[in-house]
C-alpha positions in Angstrom: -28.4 3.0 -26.1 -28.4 0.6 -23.2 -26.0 -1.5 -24.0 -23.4 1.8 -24.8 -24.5 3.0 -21.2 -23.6 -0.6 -19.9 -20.5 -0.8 -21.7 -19.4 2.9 -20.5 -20.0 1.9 -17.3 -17.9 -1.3 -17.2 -15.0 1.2 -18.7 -15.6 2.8 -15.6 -15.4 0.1 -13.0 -12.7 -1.2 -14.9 -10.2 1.7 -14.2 -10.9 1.5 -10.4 -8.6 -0.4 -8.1 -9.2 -3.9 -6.7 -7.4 -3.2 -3.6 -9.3 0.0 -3.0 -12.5 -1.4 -3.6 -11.8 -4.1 -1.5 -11.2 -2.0 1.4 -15.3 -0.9 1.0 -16.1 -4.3 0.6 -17.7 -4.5 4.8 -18.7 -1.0 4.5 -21.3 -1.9 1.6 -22.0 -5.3 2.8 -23.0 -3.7 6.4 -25.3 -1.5 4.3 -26.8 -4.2 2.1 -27.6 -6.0 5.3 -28.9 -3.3 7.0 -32.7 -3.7 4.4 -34.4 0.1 4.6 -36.7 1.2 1.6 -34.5 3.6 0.1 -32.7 4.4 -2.7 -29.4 4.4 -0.7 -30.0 0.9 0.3 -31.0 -0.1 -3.1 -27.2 2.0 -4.6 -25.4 0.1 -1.9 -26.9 -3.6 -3.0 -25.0 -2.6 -6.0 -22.0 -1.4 -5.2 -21.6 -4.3 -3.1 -22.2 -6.3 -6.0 -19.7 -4.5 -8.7 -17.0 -4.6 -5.7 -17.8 -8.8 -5.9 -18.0 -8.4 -9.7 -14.3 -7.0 -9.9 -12.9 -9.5 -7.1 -14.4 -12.6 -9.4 -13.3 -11.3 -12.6 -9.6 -10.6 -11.3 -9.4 -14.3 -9.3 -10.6 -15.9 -12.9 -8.4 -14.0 -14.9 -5.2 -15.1 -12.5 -6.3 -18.5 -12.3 -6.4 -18.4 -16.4 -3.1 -17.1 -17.0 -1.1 -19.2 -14.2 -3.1 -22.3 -15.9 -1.8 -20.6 -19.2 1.6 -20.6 -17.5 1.8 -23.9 -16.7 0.2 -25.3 -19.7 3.4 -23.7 -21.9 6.0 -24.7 -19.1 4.9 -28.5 -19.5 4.6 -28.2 -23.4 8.3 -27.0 -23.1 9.1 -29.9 -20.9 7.3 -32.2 -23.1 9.2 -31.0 -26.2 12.4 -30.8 -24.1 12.0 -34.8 -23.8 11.4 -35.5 -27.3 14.4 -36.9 -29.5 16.1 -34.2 -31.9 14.0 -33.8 -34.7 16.3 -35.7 -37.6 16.1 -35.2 -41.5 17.4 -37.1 -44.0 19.8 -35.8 -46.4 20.9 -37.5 -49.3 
């Protein structure tokens, strides 16, 4: 049950925006380093975290596919450089 709520949540965060979370990014740190014992503290400690959580997991999947990118450009290149492949026929 856990894991479904966790994995119902990520669906959630998911769908939202980078650039609009972004943009709450200083609100939430302000509040996370504003410390008070309360639950509103505690909620915005998160939020600043899932806001960091989405940032990181877009930057890592850019970085993968432009290293993907690359990676197929030079194997073209490579293949490019290579003598015609040649058969012998009898």
């Amino acid at each position: 049950m856990l894991e479904k709520a966790l994995d119902t949540i990520a669906e959630k965060i998911l769908a939202l925006d980078e650039s609009s979370l972004s943009s709450l990014w200083g609100k939430y740190k302000d509040k996370m380093e504003g410390f008070e014992t309360s639950k509103e503290w505690e909620k915005a400690v998160i939020i600043f975290f899932i806001i960091n959580s989405v940032r990181v997991k877009n930057h890592i999947f850019n970085e993968q596919i432009i290293n993907r990118q690359e990676k197929e450009q030079n194997t073209k290149k490579s293949q490019e450089e290579l003598p015609p492949y040649l058969k012998i026929v009898k």
